[in-house]
N, C-alpha and C positions, 0 to 999 in steps of 0.2 A: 351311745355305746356302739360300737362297730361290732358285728358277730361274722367270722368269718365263716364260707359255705363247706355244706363235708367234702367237697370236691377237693378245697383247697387245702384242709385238713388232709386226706391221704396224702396228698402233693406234698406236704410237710413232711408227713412222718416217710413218705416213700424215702425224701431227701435224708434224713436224717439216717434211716437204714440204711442207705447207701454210702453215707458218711462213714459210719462206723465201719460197715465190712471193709472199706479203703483203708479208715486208719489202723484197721488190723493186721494190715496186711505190710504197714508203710510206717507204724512206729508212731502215730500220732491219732487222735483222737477228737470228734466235732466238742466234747466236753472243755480238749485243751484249749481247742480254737474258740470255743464262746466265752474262754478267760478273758479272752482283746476282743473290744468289738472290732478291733481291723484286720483280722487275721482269720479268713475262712481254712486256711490250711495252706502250707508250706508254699513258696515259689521262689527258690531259689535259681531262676531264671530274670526276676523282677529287676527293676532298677535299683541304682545306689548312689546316693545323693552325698557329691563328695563337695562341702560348705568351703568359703572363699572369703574368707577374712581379712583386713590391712588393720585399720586403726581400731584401738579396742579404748574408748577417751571417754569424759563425763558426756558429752554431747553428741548427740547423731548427725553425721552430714554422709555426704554423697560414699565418700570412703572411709567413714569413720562409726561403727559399731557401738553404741552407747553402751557404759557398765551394764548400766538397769538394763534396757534390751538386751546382751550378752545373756547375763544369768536369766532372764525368759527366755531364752531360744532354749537352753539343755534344760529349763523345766518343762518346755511344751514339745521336746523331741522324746525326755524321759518319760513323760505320759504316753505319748503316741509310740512307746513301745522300741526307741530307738538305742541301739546301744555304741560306742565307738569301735570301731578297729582300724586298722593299720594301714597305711599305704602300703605296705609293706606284704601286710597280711590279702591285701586285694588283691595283689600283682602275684601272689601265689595261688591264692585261693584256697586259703587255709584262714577263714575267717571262723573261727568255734565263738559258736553262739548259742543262746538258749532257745531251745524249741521257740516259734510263735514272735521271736522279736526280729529286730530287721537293724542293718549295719546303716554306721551316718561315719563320713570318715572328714575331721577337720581338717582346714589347713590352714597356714596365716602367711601373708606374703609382707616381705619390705622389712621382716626385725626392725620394728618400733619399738620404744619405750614399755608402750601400753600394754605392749604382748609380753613384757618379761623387765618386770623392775625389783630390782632389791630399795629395800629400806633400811635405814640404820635406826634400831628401837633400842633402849637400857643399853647400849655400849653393844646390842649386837644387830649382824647382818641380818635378814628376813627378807620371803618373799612378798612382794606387795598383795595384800589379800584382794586390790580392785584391780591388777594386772591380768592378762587372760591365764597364766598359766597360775598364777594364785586362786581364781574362779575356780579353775577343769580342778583345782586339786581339793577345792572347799566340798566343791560339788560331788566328786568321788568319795569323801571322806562321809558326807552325807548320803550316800546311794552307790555301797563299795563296787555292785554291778555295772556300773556305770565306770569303766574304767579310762585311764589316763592313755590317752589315744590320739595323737596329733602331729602331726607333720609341719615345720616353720621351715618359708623358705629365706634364708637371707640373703643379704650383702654385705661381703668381708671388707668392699672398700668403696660404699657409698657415704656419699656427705652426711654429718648428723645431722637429725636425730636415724638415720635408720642404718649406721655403721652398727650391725652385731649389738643391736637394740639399744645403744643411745648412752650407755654408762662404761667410757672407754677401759675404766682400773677393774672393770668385768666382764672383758668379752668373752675370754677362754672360758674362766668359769662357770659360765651361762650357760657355754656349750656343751661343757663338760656335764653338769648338774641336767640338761635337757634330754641326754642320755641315759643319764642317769635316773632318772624316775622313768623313763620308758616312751618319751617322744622321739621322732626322728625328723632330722635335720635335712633338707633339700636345697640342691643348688636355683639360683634368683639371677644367677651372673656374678661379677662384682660389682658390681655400682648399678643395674637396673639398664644393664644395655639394652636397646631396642636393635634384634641382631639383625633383623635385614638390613637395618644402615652400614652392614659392615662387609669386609671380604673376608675370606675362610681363614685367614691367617687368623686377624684379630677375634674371630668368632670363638674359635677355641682358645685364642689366650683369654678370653672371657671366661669359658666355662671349666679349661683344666686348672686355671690358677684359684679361681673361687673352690674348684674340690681340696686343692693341696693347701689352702688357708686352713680350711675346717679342718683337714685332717691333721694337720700340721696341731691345730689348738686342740684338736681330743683326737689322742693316736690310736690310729687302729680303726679309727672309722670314717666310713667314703661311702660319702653323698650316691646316690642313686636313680633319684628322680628330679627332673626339672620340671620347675614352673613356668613357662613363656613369659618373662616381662612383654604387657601388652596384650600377650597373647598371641604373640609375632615372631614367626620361622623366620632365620635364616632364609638368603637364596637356596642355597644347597638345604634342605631341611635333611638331610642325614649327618649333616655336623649338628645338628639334638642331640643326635643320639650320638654319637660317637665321634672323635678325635682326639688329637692329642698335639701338645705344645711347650716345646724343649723338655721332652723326654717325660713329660706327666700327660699324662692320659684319663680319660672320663669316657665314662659308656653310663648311659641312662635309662635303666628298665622301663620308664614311663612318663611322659610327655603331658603335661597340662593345660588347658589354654584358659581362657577367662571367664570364657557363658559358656551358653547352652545348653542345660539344665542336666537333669540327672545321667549320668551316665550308666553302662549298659554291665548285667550281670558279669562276675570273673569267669560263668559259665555260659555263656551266650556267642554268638558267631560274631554278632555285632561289636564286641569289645575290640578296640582299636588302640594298645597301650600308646602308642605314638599320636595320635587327637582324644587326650579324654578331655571331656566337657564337664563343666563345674558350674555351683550356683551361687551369683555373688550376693552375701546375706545382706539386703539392706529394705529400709520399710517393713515392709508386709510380706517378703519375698518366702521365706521360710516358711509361712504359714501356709500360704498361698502351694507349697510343693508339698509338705504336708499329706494337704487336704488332696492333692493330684496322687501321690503314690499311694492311698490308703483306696484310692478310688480309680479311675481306667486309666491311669499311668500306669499300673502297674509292676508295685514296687516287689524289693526282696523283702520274700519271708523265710525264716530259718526252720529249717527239721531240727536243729540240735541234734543233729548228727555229723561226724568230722566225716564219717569215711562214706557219705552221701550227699549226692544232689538230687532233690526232689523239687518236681514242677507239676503243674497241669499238665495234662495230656494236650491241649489244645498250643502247649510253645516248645513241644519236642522236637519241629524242624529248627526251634533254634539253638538249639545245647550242641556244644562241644566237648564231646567226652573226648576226642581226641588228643586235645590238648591238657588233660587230667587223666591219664591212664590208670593210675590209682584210685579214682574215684568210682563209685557205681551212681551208674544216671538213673535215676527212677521215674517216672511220670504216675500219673493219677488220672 
């Protein structure tokens, strides 16, 4: 048996008093924090590990997601305390979450099948329950906290199967119904252009004509965010973000690319909406980030407070309250 020395005992309890007087002070408490063992207390400076999906199929290959793995990743992200929010909700920074858990924001690129199937059961329509967005919904219904939170980027006019997921007598509908339970749709191009092969003309009839597709099938709503097929700019890398082609226009609040692991708080200096970095889930990859953000990655942890950002004292040079004047920045 290991007995530890009274040295290291005051060291403890000094820790622990000083715990307390912080969280008295800051809305949380080392009681909340030793609910998770990965949550010493709040950093909402941490990273946010925004997931990179394509094929979601029975089998695992290089770009293909197996069922079984699928539903273990949101069981070993929903233990490790993760919750979903929004692309949406990132590029605001309006991500309300419960003290103590930490944001996972999906995405799925290419509308494949796999991501979004109807079935025909007794004479009626259904969603495929081994499809991903049959999964995120089984899954939610099972763990209402766990909410329906996911960004799909498509292709309004790529070859099948990844034409607007593969079942042509349902594209609108697909789209329409994916807003309607509370995902949100991203421009892919339309067919999976690789844009640097192109001149600025065709760059933007790639990206205005894919918004006025989608908006075209579910009115009233317009795409925001692009994915890089590739993960490859443009020459001009400000046609990403913005232009326009015969008179339809697209402006993109936030810019994708393919790797490079977790990207940087919505309150950090480092966030760069126009290169965020993503982590594409395949093998062991997801465990493997995991076990990085719980530990000197340095992931986000939530106050469960909307109108706060709380961090350590020791990554105050890197918050930007400037860019949240509504928020109050707190450290520790």
């Amino acid at each position: 048996m290991c007995h530890r020395s009274p040295v290291v005992r005051v060291l403890g309890l000094t820790a622990l008093c000083f715990a307390a007087a912080l969280g008295s002070g800051l809305g949380f408490s080392p009681q909340s924090a030793m609910r998770s063992p990965h949550a010493a207390g709040p950093n909402e400076l941490g990273k946010v590990p925004i997931l990179e999906y394509h094929l979601i199929q029975p089998e695992e290959t290089r770009w293909g997601r197996s069922i079984t793995h699928f539903r273990e990743d949101l069981e070993l992200l929903y233990r490790s305390g993760y919750r979903p929010v929004g692309m949406g909700d990132y590029i605001s920074g309006k991500m309300a979450l419960p003290e103590g858990t930490r944001p996972v924001i999906f995405t799925f690129d290419d509308s494949s099948e796999g991501q979004f199937r109807y079935l025909a059961r007794n004479g009626r329509r259904e969603i495929d329950s081994d499809c991903a967005v049959g999964i995120l919904m089984d899954f939610h219904k099972k763990h209402p906290d766990f909410g329906l939170k996911a960004i799909f980027f498509v292709l309004p006019e790529a070859k099948e199967p990844h034409k607007l997921f593969g079942q042509p007598e349902y594209e609108a509908e697909k789209l329409r119904q994916l807003v309607a339970l509370g995902f949100e749709i991203g421009n892919h191009t339309l067919w999976h252009a690789t844009l640097s092969k192109y001149d600025a003309q065709t760059v933007q009839k790639q990206l205005a004509l894919a918004v006025k597709e989608i908006s075209t099938m579910v009115p009233g709503y317009v795409p925001h965010v692009l994915a890089l097929p590739l993960g490859v700019y443009p020459k001009d890398p400000n046609l990403a973000v913005r232009g326009s082609y015969k008179g339809v226009s697209y402006q993109n609040d936030a810019i994708l690319e393919v790797a490079g692991g977790a990207a940087p708080s919505p309150f950090s200096r480092k966030r760069d909406l126009e290169h965020l970095h993503r982590i594409q889930v395949t093998g062991r990859e997801l465990e493997v980030w995991v076990k990085r953000l719980q530990a000197g990655e340095g992931g986000y942890i939530s106050d469960g407070k909307d109108d706060t950002v709380t961090y350590p004292l020791a990554l105050a040079a890197d918050a930007n309250p400037s860019r949240f004047p509504g928020l109050h920045f707190v450290s520790y």
